[in-house]
BALOBA-1460 file (C-alpha; in Angstrom, 3 decimals):
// residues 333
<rec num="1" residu="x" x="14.977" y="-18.009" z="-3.435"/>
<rec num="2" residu="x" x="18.887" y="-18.876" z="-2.759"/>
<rec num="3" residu="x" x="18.904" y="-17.683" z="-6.634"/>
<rec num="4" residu="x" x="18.311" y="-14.699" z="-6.215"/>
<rec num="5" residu="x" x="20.565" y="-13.635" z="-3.248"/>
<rec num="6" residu="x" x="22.741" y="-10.565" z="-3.875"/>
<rec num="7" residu="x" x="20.729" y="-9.712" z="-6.938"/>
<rec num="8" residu="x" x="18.933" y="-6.600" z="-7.401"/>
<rec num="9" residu="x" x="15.322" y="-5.746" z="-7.538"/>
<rec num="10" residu="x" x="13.332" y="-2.787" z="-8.622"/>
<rec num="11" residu="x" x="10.598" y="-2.271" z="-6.522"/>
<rec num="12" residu="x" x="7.683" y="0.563" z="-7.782"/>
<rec num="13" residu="x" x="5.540" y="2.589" z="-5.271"/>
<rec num="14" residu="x" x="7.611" y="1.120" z="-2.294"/>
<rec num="15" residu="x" x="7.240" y="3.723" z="0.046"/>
<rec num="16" residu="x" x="4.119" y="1.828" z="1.903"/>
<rec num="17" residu="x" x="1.486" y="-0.712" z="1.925"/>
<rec num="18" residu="x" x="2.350" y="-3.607" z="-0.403"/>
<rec num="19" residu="x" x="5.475" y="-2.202" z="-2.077"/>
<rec num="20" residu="x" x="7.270" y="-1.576" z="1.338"/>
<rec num="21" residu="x" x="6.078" y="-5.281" z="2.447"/>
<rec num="22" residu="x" x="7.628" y="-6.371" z="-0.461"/>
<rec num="23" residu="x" x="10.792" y="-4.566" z="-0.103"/>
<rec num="24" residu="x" x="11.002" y="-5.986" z="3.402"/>
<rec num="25" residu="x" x="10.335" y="-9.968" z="2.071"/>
<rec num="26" residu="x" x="13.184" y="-9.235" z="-0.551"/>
<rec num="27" residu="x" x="15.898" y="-8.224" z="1.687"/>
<rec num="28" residu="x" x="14.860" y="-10.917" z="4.269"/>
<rec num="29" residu="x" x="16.106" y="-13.235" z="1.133"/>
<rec num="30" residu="x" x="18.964" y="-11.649" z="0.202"/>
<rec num="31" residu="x" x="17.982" y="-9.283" z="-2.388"/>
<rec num="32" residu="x" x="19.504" y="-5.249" z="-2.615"/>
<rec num="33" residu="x" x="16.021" y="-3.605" z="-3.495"/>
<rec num="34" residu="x" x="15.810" y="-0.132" z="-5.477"/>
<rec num="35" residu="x" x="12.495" y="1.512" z="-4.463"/>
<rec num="36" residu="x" x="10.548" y="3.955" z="-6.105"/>
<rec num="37" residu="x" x="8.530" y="6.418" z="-5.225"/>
<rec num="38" residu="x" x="7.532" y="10.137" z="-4.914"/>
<rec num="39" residu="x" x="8.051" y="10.251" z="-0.982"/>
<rec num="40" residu="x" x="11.902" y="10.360" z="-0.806"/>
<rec num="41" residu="x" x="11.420" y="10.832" z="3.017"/>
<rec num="42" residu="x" x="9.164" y="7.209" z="3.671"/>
<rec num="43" residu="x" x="12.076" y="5.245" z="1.396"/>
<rec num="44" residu="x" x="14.625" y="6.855" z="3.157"/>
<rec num="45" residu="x" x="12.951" y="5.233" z="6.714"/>
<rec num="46" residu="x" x="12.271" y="1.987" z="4.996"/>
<rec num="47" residu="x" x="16.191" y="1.660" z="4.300"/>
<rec num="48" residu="x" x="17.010" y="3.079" z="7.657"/>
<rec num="49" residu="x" x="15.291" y="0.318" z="9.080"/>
<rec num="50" residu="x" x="17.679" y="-2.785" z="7.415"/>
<rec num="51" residu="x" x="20.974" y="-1.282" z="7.447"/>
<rec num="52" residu="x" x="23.590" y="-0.153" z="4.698"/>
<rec num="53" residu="x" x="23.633" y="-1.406" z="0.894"/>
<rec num="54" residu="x" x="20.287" y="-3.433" z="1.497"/>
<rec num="55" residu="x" x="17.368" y="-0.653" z="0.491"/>
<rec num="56" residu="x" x="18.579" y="1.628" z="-2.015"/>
<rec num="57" residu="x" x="15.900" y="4.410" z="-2.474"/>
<rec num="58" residu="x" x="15.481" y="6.377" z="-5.832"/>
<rec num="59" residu="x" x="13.026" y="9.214" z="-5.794"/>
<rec num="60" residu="x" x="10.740" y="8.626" z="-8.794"/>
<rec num="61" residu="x" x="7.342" y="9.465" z="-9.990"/>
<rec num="62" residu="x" x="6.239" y="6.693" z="-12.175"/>
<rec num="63" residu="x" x="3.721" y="9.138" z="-14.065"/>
<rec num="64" residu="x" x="6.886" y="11.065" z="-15.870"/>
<rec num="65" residu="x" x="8.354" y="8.795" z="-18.355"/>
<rec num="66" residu="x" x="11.990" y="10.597" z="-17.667"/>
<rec num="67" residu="x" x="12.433" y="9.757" z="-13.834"/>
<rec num="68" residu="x" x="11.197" y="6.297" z="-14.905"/>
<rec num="69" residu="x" x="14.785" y="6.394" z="-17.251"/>
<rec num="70" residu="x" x="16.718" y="8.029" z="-14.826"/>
<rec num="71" residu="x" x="15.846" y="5.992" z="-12.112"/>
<rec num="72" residu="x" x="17.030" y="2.841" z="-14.682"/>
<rec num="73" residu="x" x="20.319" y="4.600" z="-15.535"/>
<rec num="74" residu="x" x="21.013" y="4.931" z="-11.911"/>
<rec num="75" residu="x" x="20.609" y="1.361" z="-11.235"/>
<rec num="76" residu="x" x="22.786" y="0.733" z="-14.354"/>
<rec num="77" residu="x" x="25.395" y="2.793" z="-13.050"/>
<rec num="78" residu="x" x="25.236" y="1.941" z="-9.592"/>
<rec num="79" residu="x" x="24.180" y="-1.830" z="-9.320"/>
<rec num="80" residu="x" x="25.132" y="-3.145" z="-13.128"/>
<rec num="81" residu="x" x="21.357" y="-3.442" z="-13.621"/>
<rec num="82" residu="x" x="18.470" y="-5.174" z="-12.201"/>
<rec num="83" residu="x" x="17.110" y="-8.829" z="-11.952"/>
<rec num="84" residu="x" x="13.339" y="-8.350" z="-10.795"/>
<rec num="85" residu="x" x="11.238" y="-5.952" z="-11.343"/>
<rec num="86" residu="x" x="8.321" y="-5.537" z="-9.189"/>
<rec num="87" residu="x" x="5.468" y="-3.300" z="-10.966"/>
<rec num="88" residu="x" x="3.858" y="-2.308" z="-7.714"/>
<rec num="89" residu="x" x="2.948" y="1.271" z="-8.055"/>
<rec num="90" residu="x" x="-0.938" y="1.848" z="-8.106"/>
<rec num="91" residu="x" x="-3.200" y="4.167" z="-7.682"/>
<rec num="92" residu="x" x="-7.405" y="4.326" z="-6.789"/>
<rec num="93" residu="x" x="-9.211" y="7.095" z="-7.131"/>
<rec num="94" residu="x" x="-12.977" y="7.038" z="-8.072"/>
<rec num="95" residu="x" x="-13.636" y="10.716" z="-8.897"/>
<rec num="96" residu="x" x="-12.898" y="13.347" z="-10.434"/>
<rec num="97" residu="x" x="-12.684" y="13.908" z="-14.117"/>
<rec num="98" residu="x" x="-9.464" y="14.782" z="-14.185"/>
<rec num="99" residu="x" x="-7.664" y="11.718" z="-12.474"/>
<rec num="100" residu="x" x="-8.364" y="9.515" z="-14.938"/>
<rec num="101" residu="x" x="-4.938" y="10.341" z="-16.710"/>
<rec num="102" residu="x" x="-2.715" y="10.181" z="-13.476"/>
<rec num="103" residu="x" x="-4.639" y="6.312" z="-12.968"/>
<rec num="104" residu="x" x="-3.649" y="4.887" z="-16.583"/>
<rec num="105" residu="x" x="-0.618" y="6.564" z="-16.494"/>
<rec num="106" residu="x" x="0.658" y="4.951" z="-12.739"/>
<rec num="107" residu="x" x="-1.364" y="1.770" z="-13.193"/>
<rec num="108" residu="x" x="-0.714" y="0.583" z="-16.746"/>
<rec num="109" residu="x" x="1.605" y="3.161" z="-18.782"/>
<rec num="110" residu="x" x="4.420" y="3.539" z="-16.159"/>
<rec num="111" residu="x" x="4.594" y="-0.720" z="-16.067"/>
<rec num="112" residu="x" x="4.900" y="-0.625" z="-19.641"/>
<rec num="113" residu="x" x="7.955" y="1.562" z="-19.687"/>
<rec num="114" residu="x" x="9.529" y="-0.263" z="-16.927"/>
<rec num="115" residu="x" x="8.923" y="-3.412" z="-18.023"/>
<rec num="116" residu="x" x="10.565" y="-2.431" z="-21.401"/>
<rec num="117" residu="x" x="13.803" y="-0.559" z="-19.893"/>
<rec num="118" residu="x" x="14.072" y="-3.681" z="-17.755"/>
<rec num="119" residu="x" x="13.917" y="-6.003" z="-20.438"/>
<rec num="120" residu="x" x="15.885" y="-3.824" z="-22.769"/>
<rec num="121" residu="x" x="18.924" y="-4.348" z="-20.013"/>
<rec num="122" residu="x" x="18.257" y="-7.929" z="-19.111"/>
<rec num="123" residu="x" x="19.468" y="-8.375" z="-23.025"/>
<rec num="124" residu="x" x="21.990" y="-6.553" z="-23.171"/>
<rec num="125" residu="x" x="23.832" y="-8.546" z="-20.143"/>
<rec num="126" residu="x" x="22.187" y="-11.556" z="-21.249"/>
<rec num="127" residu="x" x="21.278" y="-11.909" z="-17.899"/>
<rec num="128" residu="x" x="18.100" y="-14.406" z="-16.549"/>
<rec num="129" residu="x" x="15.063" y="-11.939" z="-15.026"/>
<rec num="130" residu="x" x="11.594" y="-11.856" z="-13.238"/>
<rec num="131" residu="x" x="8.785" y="-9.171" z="-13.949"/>
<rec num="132" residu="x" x="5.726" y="-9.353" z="-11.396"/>
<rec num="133" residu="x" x="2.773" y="-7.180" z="-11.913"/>
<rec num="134" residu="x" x="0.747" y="-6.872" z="-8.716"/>
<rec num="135" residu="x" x="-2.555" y="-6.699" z="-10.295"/>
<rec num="136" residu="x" x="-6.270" y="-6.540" z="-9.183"/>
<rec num="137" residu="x" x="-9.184" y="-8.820" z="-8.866"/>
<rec num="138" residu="x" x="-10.715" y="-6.060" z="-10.605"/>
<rec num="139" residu="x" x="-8.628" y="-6.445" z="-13.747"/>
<rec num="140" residu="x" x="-10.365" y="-9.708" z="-14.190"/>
<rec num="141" residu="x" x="-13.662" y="-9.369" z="-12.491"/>
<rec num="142" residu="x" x="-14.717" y="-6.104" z="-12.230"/>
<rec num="143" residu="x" x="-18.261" y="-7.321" z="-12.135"/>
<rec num="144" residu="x" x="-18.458" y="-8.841" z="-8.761"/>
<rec num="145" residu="x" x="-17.023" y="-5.862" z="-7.041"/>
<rec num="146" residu="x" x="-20.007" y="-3.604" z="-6.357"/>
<rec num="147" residu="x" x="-17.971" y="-0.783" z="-6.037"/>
<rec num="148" residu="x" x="-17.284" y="2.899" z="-7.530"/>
<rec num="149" residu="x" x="-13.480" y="2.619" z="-8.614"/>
<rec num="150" residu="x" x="-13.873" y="5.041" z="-11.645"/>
<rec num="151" residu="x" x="-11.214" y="3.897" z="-14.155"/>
<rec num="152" residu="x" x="-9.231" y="1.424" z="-12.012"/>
<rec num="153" residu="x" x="-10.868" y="-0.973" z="-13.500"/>
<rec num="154" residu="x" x="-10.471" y="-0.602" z="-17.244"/>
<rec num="155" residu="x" x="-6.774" y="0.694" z="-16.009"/>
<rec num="156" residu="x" x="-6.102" y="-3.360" z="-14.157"/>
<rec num="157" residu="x" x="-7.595" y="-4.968" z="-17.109"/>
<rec num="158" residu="x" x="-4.718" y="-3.109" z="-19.709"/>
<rec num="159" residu="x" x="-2.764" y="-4.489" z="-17.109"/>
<rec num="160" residu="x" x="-3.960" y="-8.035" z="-17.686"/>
<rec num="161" residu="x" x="-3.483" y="-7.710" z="-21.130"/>
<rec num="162" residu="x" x="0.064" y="-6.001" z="-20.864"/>
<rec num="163" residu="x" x="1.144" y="-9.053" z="-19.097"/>
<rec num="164" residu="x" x="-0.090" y="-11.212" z="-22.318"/>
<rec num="165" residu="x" x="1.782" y="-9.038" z="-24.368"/>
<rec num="166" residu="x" x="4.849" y="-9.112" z="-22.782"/>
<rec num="167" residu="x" x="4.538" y="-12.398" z="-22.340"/>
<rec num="168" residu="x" x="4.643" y="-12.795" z="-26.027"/>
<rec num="169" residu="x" x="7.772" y="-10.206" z="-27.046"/>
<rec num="170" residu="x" x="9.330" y="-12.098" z="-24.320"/>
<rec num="171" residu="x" x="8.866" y="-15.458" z="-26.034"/>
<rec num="172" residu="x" x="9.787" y="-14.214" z="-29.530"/>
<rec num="173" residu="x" x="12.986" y="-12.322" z="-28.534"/>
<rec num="174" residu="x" x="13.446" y="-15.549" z="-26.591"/>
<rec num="175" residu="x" x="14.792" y="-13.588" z="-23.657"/>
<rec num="176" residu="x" x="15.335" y="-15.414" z="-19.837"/>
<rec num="177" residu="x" x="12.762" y="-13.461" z="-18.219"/>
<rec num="178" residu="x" x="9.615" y="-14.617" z="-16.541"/>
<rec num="179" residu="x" x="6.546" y="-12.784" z="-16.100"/>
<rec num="180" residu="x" x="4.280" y="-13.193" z="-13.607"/>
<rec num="181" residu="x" x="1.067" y="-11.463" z="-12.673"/>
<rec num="182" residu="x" x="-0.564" y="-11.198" z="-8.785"/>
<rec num="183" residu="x" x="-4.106" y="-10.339" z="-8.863"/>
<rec num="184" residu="x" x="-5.457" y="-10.151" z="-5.404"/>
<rec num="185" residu="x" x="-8.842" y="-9.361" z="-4.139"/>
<rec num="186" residu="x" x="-9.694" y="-6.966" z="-1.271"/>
<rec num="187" residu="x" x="-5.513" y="-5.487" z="0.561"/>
<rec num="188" residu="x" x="-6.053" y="-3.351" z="3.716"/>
<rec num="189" residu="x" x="-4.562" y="-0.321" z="2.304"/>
<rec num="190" residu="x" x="-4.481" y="3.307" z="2.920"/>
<rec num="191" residu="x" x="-5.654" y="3.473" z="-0.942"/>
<rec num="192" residu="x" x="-8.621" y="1.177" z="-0.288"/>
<rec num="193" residu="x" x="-10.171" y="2.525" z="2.972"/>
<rec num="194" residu="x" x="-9.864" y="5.682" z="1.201"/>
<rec num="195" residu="x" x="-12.372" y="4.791" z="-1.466"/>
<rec num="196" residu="x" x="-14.154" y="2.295" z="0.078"/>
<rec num="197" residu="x" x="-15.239" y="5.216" z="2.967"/>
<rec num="198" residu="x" x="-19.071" y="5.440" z="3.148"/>
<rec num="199" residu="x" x="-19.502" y="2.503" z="0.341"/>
<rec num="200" residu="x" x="-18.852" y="-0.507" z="2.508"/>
<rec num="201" residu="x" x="-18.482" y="-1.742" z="6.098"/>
<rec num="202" residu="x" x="-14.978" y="-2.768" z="6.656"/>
<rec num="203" residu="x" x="-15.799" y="-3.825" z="10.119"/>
<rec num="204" residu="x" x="-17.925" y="-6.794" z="8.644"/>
<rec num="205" residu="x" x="-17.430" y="-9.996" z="7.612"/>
<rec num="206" residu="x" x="-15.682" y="-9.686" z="5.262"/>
<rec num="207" residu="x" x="-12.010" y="-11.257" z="4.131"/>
<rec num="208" residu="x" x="-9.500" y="-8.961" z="3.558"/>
<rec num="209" residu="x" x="-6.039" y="-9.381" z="2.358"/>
<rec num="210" residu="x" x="-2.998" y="-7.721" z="4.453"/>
<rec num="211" residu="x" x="0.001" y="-6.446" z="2.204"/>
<rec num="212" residu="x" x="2.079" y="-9.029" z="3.491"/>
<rec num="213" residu="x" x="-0.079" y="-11.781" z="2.081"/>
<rec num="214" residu="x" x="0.917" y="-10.190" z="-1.670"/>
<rec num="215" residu="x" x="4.617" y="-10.200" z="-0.409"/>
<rec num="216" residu="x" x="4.855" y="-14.410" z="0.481"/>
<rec num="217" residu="x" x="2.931" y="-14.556" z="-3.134"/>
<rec num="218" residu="x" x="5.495" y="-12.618" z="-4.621"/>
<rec num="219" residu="x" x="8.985" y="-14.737" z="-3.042"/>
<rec num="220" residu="x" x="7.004" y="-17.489" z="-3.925"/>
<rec num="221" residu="x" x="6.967" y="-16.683" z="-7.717"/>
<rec num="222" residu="x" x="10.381" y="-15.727" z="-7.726"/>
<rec num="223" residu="x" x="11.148" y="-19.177" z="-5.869"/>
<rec num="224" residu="x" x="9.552" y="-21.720" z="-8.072"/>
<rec num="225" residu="x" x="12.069" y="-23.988" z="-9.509"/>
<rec num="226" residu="x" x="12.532" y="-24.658" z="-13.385"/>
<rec num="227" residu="x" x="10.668" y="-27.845" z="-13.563"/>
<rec num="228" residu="x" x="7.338" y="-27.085" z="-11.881"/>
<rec num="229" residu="x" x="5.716" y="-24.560" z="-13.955"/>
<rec num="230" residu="x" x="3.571" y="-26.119" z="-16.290"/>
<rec num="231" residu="x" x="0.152" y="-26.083" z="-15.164"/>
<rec num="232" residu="x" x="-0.861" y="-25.054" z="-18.432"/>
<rec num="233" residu="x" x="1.065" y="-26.712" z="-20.610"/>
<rec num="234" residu="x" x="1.695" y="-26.530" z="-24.372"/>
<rec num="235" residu="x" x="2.031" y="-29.986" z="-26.367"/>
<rec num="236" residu="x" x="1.686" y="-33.053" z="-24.127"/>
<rec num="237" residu="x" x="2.935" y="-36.719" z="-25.449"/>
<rec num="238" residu="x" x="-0.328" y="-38.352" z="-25.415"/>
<rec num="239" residu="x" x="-1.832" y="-40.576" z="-27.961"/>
<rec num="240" residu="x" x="-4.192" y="-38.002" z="-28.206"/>
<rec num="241" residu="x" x="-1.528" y="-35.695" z="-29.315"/>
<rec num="242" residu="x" x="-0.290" y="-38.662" z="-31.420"/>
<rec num="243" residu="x" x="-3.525" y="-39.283" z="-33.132"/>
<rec num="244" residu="x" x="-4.081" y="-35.497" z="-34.048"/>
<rec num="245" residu="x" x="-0.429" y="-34.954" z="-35.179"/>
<rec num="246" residu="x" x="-0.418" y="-38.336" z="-37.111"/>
<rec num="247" residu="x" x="3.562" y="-37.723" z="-38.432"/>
<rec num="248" residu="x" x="6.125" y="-38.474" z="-36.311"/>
<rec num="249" residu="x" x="8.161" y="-36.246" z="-38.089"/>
<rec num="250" residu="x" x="5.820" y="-32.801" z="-36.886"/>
<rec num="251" residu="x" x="6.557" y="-34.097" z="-33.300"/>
<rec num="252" residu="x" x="9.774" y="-33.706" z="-33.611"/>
<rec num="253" residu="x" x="9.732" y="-30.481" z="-34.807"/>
<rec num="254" residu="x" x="7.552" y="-29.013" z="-31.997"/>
<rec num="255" residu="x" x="8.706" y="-29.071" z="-28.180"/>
<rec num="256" residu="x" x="6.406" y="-31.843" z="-26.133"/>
<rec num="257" residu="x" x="6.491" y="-32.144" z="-22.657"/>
<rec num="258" residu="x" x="5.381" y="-35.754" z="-20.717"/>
<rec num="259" residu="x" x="2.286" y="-36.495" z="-18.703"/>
<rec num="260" residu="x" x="4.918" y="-36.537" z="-15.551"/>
<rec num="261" residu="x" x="5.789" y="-32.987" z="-16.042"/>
<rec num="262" residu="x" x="1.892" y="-32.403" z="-15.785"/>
<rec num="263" residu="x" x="1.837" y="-34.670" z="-12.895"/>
<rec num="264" residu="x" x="4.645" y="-32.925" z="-11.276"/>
<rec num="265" residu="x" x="3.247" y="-29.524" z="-12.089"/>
<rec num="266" residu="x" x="-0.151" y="-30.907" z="-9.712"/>
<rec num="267" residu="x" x="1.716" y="-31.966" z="-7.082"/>
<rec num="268" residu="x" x="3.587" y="-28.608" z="-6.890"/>
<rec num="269" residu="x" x="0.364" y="-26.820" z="-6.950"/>
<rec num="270" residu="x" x="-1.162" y="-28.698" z="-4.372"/>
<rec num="271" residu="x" x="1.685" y="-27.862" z="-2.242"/>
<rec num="272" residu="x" x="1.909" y="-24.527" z="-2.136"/>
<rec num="273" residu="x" x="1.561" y="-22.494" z="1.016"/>
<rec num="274" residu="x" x="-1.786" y="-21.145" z="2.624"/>
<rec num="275" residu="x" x="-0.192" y="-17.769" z="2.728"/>
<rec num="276" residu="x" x="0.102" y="-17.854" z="-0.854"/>
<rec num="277" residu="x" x="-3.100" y="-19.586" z="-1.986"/>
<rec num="278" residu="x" x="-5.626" y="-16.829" z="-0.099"/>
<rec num="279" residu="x" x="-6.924" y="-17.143" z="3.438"/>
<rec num="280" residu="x" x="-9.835" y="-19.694" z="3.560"/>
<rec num="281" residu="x" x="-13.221" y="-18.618" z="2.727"/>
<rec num="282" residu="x" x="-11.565" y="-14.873" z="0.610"/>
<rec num="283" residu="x" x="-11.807" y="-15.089" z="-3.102"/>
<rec num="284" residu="x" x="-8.166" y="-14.353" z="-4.023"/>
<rec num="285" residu="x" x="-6.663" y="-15.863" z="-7.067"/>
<rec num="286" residu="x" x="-3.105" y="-15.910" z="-7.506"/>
<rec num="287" residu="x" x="-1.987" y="-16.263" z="-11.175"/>
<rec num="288" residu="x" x="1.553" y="-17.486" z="-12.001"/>
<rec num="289" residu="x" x="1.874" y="-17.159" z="-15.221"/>
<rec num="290" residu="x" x="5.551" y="-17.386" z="-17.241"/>
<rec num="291" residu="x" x="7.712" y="-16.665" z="-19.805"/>
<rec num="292" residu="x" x="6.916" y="-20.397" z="-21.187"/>
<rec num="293" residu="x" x="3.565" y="-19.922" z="-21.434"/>
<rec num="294" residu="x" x="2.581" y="-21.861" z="-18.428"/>
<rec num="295" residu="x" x="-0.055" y="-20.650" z="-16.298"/>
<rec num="296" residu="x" x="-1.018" y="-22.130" z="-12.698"/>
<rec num="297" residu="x" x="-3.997" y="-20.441" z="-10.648"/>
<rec num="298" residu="x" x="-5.251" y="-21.385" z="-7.326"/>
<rec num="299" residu="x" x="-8.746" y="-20.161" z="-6.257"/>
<rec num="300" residu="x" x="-11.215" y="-21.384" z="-2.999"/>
<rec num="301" residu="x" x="-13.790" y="-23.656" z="-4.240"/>
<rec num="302" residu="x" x="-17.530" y="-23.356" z="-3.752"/>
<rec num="303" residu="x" x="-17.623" y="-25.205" z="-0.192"/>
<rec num="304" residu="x" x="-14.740" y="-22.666" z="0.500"/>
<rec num="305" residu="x" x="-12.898" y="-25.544" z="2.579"/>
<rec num="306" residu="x" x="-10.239" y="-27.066" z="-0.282"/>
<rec num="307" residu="x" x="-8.321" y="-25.603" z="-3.012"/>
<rec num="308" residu="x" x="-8.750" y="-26.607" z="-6.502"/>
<rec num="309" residu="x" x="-6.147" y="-26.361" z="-8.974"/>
<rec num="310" residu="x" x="-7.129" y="-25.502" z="-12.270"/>
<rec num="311" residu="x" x="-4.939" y="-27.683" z="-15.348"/>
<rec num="312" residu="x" x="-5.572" y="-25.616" z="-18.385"/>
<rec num="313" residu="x" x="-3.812" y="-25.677" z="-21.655"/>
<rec num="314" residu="x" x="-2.440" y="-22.382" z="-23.841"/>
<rec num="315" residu="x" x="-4.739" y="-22.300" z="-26.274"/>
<rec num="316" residu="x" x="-7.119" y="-21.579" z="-23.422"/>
<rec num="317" residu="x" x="-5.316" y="-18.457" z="-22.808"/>
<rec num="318" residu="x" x="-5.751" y="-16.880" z="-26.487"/>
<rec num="319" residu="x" x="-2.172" y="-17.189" z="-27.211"/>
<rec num="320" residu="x" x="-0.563" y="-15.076" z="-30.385"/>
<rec num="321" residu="x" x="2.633" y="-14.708" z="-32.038"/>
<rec num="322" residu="x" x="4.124" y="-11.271" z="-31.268"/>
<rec num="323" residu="x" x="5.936" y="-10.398" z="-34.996"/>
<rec num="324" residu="x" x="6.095" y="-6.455" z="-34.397"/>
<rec num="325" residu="x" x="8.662" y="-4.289" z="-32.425"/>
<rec num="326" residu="x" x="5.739" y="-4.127" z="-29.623"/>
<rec num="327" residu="x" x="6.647" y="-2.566" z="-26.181"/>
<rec num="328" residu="x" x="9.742" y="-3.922" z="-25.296"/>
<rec num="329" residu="x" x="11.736" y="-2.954" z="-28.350"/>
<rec num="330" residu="x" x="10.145" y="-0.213" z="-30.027"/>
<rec num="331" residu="x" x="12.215" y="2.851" z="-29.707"/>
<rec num="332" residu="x" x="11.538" y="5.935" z="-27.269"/>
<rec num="333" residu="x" x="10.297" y="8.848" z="-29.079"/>
């Protein structure tokens, strides 16, 4: 994390619960954190709390595309720009009608336009930056949670794929920018007990996450060094790669990586911290996946008493070529 001291983050719907937990594990590090959000009044106590030019707050509701840009051009102005952006904001609501707008609009359209006035200024001062979308187990499995979320759902899963697609633009613009995307299961929130009221007992057995869990996951993102991403690599030297490539001369055309970089990537795995893993026994997968394609996910195993690491490859990720303007450069109507 010594990287990232004195930068700047961007922190969305930091006024409580996970986003303010965040905020708090950024400034411990160093980091002068803009947060976002519609209460002016709870940011303003969050940056009370930490003392002067630490917490900068920025009233903003993520649903109205033009706070969204003046919130940016403040941050320009003010700070020179930011170096992580933290797509927090969310929002649950199973009923009525007429909140399914304000839930795709907070939980997958206002990401989109951050993401893409973040990147847009991450060019332009050619500058090295982190996205991290706090996801949802339910933008993965939305089957195993016997819930009624209404649209969250469908709205966490556009967020799964918004990653991919950034992903991509970020890989053909070949910008320094990793993206990363945090998918817990069950966070003791004020926006969970609200819905899950009269569905489930929370005073069972059941694991649940606290906020600051999704904090250590996200200062561990931002603190894994260069060389121990690749959990999921792309082409490995192998003689199996040899044998389907036959010509040297397409291997040298194409980046390879060795079967210690794998190796390395393992050990790195393995050694991650239980705070950033999942508590024992709670399904809670935490998916690191960056701007090189490289993907590393941790996730209890059936006896619920180790971790397994999964070693994928791309290709196991449906990876595509991004040749249109996409989201990050397509111009603002």
């Amino acid at each position: 994390m010594e990287r990232w001291s004195g930068k700047v983050a961007i922190v969305t719907g930091a006024s409580s619960g996970i986003g303010a937990e965040i905020t708090e594990s950024l400034v411990e590090h160093g980091v002068k954190v803009v947060t976002l959000a519609r209460r002016l009044n709870k940011l303003e106590e969050l940056a009370a709390n930490h003392g002067k030019d630490k917490i900068y707050p920025v009233q903003c509701d993520v649903t109205k595309e033009e706070e969204i840009l003046q919130a940016f051009q403040w941050v320009e102005e003010k700070l020179g720009g930011a170096d992580i952006l933290v797509n927090n904001a969310g929002v649950l609501i199973a009923t009525p009608v007429i909140d399914y707008r304000r839930v795709v609009d907070t939980n997958l359209i206002a990401p989109a336009i951050c993401s893409r006035e973040f990147c847009q200024s991450v060019k332009k001062r050619n500058a090295y930056g982190h996205i991290i979308n706090i996801n949802s187990m339910a933008g993965h499995y939305a089957e195993a949670i016997q819930l009624s979320l209404g649209i969250y759902g469908a709205s966490k899963y556009g967020l799964t794929a918004l990653t991919v697609e950034l992903r991509n633009e970020i890989l053909q613009a070949k910008l320094r920018i990793r993206i990363t995307n945090i998918s817990p299961g069950t966070v003791l929130t004020d926006m969970f007990t609200n819905v899950a009221a009269g569905q489930i007992d929370l005073n069972n057995k059941m694991i649940i996450l606290r906020g600051k869990d999704i904090a250590n996951s996200v200062v561990y993102a931002l603190g894994t060094p260069e060389g121990a991403e690749s959990i999921s690599p792309g082409a490995v030297m192998t003689d199996m790669l040899r044998g389907i490539a036959k010509l040297d001369s397409l291997l040298d055309k194409i980046p390879t990586l060795s079967a210690e970089d794998v190796a390395d990537a393992v050990m790195y795995a393995l050694g991650t911290p239980q705070g950033v893993e999942g508590k024992e026994g709670s399904w809670f997968t935490e998916v690191l996946e960056v701007g090189k394609r490289h993907t590393v996910a941790m996730r209890p195993s059936q006896r619920r008493t180790k971790y397994v690491a999964h070693v994928g490859s791309p290709p196991g990720h449906a990876p595509r070529q991004a040749n249109l303007p996409g989201i990050i450069f397509r111009h603002r109507p």
